[in-house]
C-alpha positions as CSV (number, residue, x, y, z in Angstrom):
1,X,1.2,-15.2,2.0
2,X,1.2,-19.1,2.0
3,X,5.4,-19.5,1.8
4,X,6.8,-20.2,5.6
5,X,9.3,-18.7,7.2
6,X,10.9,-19.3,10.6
7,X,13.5,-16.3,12.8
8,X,14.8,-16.4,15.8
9,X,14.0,-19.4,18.7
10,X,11.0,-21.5,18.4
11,X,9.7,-24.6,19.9
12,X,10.1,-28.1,18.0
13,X,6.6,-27.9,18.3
14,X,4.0,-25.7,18.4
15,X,1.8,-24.7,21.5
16,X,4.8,-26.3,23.9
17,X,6.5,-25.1,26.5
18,X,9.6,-22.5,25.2
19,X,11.4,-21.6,28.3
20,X,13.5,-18.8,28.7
21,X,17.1,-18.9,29.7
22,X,16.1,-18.5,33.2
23,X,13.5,-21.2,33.1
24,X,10.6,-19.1,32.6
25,X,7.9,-19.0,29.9
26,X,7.8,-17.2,26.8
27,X,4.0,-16.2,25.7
28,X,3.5,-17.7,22.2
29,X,0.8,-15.3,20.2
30,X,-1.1,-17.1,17.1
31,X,-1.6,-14.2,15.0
32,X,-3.3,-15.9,12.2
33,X,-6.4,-14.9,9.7
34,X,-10.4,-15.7,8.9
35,X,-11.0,-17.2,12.3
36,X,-8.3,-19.8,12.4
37,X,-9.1,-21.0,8.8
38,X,-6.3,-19.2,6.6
39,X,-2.5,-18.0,7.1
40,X,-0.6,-17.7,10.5
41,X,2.0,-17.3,12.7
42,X,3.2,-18.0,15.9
43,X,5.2,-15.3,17.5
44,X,7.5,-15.8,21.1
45,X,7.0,-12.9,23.3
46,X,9.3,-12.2,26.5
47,X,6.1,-10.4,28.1
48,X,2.6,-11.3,27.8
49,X,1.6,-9.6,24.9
50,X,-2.4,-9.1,26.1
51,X,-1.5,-6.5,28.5
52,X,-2.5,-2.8,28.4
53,X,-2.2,-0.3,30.9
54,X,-4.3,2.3,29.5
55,X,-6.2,3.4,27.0
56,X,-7.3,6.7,25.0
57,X,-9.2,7.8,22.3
58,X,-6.2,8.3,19.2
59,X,-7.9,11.1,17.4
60,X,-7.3,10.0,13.5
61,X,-6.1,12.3,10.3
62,X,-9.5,13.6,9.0
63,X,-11.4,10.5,7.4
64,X,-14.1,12.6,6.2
65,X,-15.3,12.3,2.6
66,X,-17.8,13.6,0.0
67,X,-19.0,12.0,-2.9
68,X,-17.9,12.6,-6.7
69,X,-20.7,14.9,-7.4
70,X,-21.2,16.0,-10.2
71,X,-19.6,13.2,-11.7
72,X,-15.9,14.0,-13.3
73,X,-12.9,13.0,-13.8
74,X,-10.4,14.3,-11.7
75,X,-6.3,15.8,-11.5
76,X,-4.8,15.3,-8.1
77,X,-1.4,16.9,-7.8
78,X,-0.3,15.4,-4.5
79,X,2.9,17.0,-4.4
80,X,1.2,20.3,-3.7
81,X,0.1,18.3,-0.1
82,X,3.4,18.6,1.2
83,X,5.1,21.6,-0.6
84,X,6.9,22.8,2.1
85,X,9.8,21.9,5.1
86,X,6.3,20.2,7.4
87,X,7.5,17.4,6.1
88,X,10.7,17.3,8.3
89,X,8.3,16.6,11.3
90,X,5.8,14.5,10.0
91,X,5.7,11.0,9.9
92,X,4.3,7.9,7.6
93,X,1.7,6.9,10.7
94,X,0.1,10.3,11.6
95,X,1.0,12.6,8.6
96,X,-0.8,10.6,6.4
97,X,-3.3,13.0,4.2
98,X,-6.9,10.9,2.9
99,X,-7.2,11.5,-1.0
100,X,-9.8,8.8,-1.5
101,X,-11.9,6.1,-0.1
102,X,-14.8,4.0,0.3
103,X,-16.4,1.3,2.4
104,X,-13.8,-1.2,0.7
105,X,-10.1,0.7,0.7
106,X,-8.9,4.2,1.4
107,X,-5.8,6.1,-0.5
108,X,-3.8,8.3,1.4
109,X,-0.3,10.5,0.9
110,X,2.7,11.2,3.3
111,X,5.9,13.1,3.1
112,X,7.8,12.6,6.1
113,X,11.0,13.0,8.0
114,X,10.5,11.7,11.3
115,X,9.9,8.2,12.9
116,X,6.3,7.2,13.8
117,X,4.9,6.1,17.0
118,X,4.0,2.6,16.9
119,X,1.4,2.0,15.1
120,X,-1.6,-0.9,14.1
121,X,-4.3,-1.4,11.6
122,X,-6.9,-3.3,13.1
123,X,-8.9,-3.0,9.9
124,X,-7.1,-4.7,7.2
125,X,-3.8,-4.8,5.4
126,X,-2.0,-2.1,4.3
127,X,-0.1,-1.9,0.9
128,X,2.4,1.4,1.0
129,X,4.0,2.4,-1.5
130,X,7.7,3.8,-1.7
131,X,8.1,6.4,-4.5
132,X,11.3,7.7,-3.2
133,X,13.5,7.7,-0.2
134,X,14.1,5.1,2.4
135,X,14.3,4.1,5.4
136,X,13.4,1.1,7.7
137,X,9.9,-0.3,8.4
138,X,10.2,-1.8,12.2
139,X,7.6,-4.6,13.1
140,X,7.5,-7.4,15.9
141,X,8.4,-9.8,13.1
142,X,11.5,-7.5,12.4
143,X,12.7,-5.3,10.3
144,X,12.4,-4.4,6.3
145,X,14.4,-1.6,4.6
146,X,12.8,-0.2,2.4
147,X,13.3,2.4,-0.7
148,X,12.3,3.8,-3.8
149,X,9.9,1.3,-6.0
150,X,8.7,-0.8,-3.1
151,X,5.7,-2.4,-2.2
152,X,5.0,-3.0,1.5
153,X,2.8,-5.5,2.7
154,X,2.0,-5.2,5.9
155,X,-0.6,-7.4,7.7
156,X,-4.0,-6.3,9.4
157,X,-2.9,-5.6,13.6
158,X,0.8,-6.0,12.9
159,X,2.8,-3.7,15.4
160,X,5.2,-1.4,13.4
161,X,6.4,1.3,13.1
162,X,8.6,3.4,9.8
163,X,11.9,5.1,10.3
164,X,13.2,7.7,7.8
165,X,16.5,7.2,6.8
166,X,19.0,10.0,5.8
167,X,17.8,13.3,4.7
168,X,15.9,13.5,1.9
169,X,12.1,12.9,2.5
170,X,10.2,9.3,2.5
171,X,7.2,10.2,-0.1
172,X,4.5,6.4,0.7
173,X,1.5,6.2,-1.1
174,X,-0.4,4.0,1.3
175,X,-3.8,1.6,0.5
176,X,-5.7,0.8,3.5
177,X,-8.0,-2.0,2.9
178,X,-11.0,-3.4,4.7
179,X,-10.0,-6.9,4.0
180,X,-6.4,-9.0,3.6
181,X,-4.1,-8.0,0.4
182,X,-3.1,-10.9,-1.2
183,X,-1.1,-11.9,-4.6
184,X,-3.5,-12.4,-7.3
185,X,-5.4,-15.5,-7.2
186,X,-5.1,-16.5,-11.6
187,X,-0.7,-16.2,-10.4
188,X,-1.3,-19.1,-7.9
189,X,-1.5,-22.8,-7.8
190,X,-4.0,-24.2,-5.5
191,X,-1.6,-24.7,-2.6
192,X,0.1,-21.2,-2.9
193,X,3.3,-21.2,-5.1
194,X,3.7,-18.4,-7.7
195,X,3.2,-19.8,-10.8
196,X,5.3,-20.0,-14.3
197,X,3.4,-17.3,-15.7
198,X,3.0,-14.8,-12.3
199,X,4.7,-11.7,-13.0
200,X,6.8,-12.2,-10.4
201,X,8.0,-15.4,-8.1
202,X,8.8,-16.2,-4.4
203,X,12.5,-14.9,-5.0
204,X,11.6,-11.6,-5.5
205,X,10.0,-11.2,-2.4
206,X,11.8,-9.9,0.9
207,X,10.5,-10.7,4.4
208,X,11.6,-9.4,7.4
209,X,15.0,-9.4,9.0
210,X,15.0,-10.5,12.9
211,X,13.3,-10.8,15.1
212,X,13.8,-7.0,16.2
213,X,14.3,-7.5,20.3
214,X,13.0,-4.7,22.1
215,X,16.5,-3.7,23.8
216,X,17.3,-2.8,20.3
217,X,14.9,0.0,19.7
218,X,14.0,3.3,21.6
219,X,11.4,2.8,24.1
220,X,12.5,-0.6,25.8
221,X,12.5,-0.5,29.6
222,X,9.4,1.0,30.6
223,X,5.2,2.1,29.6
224,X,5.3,2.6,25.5
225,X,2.3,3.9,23.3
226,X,1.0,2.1,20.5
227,X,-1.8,3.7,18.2
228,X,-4.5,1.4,16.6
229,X,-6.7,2.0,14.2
230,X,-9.8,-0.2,14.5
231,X,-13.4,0.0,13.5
232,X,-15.7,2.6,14.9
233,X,-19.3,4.5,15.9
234,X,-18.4,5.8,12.0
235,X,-16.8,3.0,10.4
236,X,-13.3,3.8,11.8
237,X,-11.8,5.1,14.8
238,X,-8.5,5.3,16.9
239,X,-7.0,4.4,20.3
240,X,-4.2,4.6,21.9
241,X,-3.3,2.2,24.0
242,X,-0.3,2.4,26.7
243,X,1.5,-1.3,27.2
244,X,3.8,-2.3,29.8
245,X,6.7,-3.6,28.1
246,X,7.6,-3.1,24.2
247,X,5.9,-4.9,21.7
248,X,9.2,-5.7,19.7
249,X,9.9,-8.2,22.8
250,X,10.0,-11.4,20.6
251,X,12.2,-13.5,20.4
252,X,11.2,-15.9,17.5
253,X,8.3,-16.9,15.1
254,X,6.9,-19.0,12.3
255,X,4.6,-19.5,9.8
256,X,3.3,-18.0,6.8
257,X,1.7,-14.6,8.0
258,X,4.3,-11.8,8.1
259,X,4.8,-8.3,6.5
260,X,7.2,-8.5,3.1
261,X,8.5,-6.0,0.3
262,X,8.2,-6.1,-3.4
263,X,9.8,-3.8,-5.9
264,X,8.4,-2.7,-8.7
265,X,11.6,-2.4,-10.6
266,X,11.3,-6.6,-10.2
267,X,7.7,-6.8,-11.7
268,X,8.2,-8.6,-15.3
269,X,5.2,-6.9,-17.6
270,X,2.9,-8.7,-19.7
271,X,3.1,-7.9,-23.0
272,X,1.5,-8.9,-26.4
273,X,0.9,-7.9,-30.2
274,X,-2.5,-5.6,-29.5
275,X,-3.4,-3.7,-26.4
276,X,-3.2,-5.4,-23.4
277,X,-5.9,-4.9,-20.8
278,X,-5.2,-3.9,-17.2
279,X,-5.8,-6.7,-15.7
280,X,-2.4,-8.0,-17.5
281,X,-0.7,-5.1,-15.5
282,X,-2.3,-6.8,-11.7
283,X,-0.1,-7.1,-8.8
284,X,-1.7,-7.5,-5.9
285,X,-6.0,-7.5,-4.8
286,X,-8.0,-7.3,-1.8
287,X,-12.1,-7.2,-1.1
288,X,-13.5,-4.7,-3.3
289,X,-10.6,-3.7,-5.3
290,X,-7.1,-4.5,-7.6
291,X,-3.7,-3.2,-7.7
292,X,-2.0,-2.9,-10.6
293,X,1.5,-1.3,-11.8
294,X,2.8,0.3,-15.6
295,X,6.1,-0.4,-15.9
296,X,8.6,0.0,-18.6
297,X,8.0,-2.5,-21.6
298,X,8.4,-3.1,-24.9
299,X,4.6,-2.1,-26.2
300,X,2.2,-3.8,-29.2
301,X,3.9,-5.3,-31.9
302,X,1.4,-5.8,-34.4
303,X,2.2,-3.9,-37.9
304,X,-1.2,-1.7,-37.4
305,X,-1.3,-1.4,-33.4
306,X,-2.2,1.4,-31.2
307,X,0.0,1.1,-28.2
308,X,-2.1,3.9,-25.9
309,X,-5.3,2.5,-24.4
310,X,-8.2,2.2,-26.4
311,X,-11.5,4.6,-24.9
312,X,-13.1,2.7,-22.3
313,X,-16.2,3.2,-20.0
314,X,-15.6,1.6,-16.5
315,X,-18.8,0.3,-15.9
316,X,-17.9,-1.9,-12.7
317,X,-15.1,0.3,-11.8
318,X,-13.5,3.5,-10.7
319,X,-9.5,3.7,-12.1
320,X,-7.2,5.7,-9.8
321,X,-4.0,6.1,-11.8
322,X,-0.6,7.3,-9.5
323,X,2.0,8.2,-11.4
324,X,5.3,7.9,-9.7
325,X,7.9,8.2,-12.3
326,X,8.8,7.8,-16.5
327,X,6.7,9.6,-19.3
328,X,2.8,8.1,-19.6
329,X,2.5,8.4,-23.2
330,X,-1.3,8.8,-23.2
331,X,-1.5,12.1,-20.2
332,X,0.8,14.2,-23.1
333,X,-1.1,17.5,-22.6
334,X,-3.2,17.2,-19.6
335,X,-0.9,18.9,-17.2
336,X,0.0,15.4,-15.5
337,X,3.4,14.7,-14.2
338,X,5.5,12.9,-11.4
339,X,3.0,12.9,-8.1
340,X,-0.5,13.3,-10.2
341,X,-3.5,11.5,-9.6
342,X,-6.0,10.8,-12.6
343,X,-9.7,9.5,-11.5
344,X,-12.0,8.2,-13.9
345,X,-15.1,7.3,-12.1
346,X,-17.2,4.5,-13.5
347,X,-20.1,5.9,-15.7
348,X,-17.3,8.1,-17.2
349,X,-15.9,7.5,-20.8
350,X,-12.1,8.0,-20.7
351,X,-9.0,7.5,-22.5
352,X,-5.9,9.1,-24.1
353,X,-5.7,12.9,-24.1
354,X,-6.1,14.6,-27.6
355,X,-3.3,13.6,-29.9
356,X,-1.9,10.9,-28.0
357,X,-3.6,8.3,-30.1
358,X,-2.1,9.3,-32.9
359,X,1.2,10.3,-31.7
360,X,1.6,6.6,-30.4
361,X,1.7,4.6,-33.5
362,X,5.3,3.2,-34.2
363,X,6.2,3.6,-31.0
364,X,8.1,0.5,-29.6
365,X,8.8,1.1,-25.9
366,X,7.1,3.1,-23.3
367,X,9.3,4.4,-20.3
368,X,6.1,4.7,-18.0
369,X,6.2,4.1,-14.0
370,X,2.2,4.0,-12.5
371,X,0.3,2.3,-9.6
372,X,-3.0,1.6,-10.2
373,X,-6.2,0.8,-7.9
374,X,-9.7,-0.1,-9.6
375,X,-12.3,-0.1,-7.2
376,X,-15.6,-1.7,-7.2
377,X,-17.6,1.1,-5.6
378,X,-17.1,4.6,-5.9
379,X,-14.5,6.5,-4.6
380,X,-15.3,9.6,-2.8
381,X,-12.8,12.5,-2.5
382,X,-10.8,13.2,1.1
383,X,-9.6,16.4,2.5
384,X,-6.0,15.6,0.8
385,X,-7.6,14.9,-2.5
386,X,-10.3,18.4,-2.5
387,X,-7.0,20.4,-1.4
388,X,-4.8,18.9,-4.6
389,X,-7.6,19.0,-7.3
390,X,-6.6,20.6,-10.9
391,X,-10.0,22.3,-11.9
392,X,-9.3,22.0,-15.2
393,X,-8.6,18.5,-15.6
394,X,-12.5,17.8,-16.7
395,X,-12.2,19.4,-19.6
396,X,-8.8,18.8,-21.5
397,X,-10.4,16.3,-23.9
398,X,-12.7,19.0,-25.6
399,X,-10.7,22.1,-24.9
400,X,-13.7,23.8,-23.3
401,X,-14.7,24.8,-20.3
402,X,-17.9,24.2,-18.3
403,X,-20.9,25.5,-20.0
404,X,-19.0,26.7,-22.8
C-alpha cells in the first residue's frame, strides 16, 4: 500500500528520540515487510511493545481439510453455517468456520454478534469481506468502521480486533493469505499510484482513524490477551500470548503499511462490446491467488453478443464464486442465491446453467453483486464447506443424477 499516511505525534525524523510529556521515551516499532525491502511503518508505543508475560497454546477453529475427490463442482450454502441465534455470541476472530483452503489462501465464514479478543495473523494479510452489518474494526493504527460492501485490508501481524455494531449480525467473508494482498499490479505505475485506467483510485480508499489510545478501549490498565495465529508443526497454529500493557498504546505513526477499507459499491466495472474475461472484474491479488468482484454494469453491446460467460475449462485455476447480493444471470436454476458458494475446480468444464445462455441475449444490464477468488492450486473443502454442501449441485447441467 505505497500511499503515506501520518496520525497522531511523530518525530521530525525517524529513529530519534520522541519523548513523552514527562520526558521519557516512547518505543518506536518498524513494522514494515520482505525483510526491510518493501512497505512500512513506524508506530510510537507508550510501553515497550516486545513484552509478553505469558504464553499458551490458542487452540484454532478446525483447519482440517480433505481434498475435492472425486472431482466436482460444488454448492456451498453458507447461510445454513449460522442458521440460528449462536451467532449473538460469536465473534469475527474465533467464530470463523474454514470452507476452503490450500497451502496459498484459506476462505472462511462468520456470523457474529460479539467483540473479538484481540487478535493477529502472523501468516499473511487478511482481506474480509462485509456482506452486511457493521461495526468497527479496532487496530493499533486506529480504527475503521466498517459496513455492508467493504473490503478490509488488514496487514500480516497487525493487532486488531472487530466490534459488532447494533443488532443485527456482522456476516465477513474472510481470505486468509500466505503472502501480502496487494492492489493489482497491471492498475499501478512503477512507483505505486493507481493508474487512469485502475478500477478504482487512491480516493476511494479509507485508512484508519486515530491512533486508537489504549485508555480508550476495554482492557487498558492491566495483563491483556492477544491471540496469534502463526505458522505451525502443521502449517498453522495458535498462541495466545498475555502482554503487560494494551497493544493500542500508541500514540502516533507513519508510513505506508496500515490496514484500509474499500467498498465494493465504489469499484467502477470494466466493460466492453463482447464478453469480458475475469481478469477485467480483479480487485485485489496475493501469492497464489486473485480477487475479483461482479458488480452491477451495463453488459456487451455488440448487436449479436452473449452477455453470460462463455463455457470455460480452468486449466491453471480453481473459481470460487460468493455471491453476496443482486440476481447472477447465469446460476438461474441451480438453486443459487444470496450466501451460495459455486466451486468449479480446475480440470472441470463449467459455465451457465441450462437456459441461461439463451435467456441472456438482449439483455443490457445485469444487477449482479459476487466476490471472486481463483486459485492456483486446488482448493480442498473445510469443515464449514462439507457441512453447507448442496448434493445436487453436480448435476444441474444434465438433469441427471450420478450413474443415471
Amino acid at each position: 500500500m505505497a500511499h503515506y499516511r501520518q496520525l497522531g505525534s511523530i518525530p521530525p525524523k525517524r529513529h530519534t528520540q520522541h519523548r513523552t510529556p514527562e520526558g521519557g521515551l516512547y518505543y518506536e516499532e518498524l513494522m514494515g515487510e520482505e525483510g526491510f525491502s518493501s512497505d512500512s511503518s513506524l508506530l510510537y508505543h507508550r510501553g515497550i511493545p516486545s513484552a509478553v508475560v505469558n504464553a499458551v497454546p490458542w487452540e484454532l477453529p478446525d483447519q482440517a481439510t480433505v481434498p475435492n475427490h472425486p472431482l466436482l463442482p460444488r454448492h456451498l450454502k453458507l447461510h445454513e453455517l449460522f442458521a440460528g441465534q449462536e451467532w449473538k455470541s460469536a465473534d469475527v476472530v474465533a467464530g470463523r468456520r474454514l470452507v476452503l483452503g490450500n497451502a496459498d489462501v484459506r476462505i472462511s465464514y462468520v456470523v457474529a454478534g460479539a467483540p473479538s479478543e484481540l487478535y493477529r495473523n502472523g501468516l499473511g494479510d487478511e482481506c474480509v469481506y462485509v456482506e452486511s452489518g457493521a461495526g468497527t474494526v479496532e487496530t493499533v493504527f486506529g480504527s475503521l468502521e466498517v459496513g455492508r460492501g467493504d473490503y478490509v485490508i488488514i496487514p500480516r501481524a497487525t493487532t486488531h480486533r472487530w466490534v459488532p455494531a447494533g443488532d443485527e449480525p456482522l456476516r465477513a467473508y474472510c481470505i486468509e493469505a500466505n503472502s501480502h494482498i496487494t492492489p493489482v499490479k497491471r492498475y499501478l505505475s512503477k512507483y505505486g499510484q493507481l493508474l487512469e485506467h485502475a478500477p478504482y483510485c487512491e480516493r476511494d480508499l479509507r485508512g484508519p482513524a486515530g491512533p486508537l489510545l489504549a485508555e480508550t478501549v476495554a482492557g487498558e490498565g492491566g495483563d491483556v490477551d492477544v491471540l496469534v495465529k502463526h505458522r505451525g508443526p502443521n502449517g498453522i497454529a495458535g498462541t495466545r500470548y498475555t502482554v503487560p500493557h494494551h497493544p493500542f498504546d500508541v500514540v502516533g505513526w507513519d508510513g505506508c503499511l496500515y490496514p484500509y477499507a474499500f467498498n465494493i459499491a465504489d469499484y467502477e466495472p470494466i466493460t466492453g462490446r463482447i464478453h469480458q474475461p475475469p481478469p477485467a472484474h480483479q480487485v485485489f491479488e496475493g501469492n497464489g491467488f486473485v480477487i475479483c468482484n461482479f458488480v452491477p454494469r451495463k453488459v456487451d453491446y455488440h448487436p449479436l453478443s452473449i452477455p453470460v460467460p462463455y463455457y470455460h475449462s480452468n486449466v491453471d485455476s480453481d473459481e470460487v464464486m460468493f455471491y453476496c447480493g443482486g440476481d447472477y444471470a447465469a446460476r438461474k436454476g441451480s438453486g443459487i442465491a444470496q450466501g451460495s458458494i459455486s466451486l468449479h475446480p480446475g480440470g472441470h468444464t463449467h459455465g451457465p446453467q441450462p437456459g441461461a445462455y439463451e435467456r441472456s441475449i438482449g439483455a443490457e444490464f445485469f444487477d449482479e453483486l459476487a466476490v471472486m477468488v481463483d486459485t492456483f492450486r486446488p482448493l480442498e473443502l473445510g469443515e464449514g464447506g462439507r457441512a453447507s454442501e448442496d448434493p445436487g449441485y453436480a448435476w444441474t447441467w444434465s438433469g441427471r443424477g450420478p450413474g443415471r
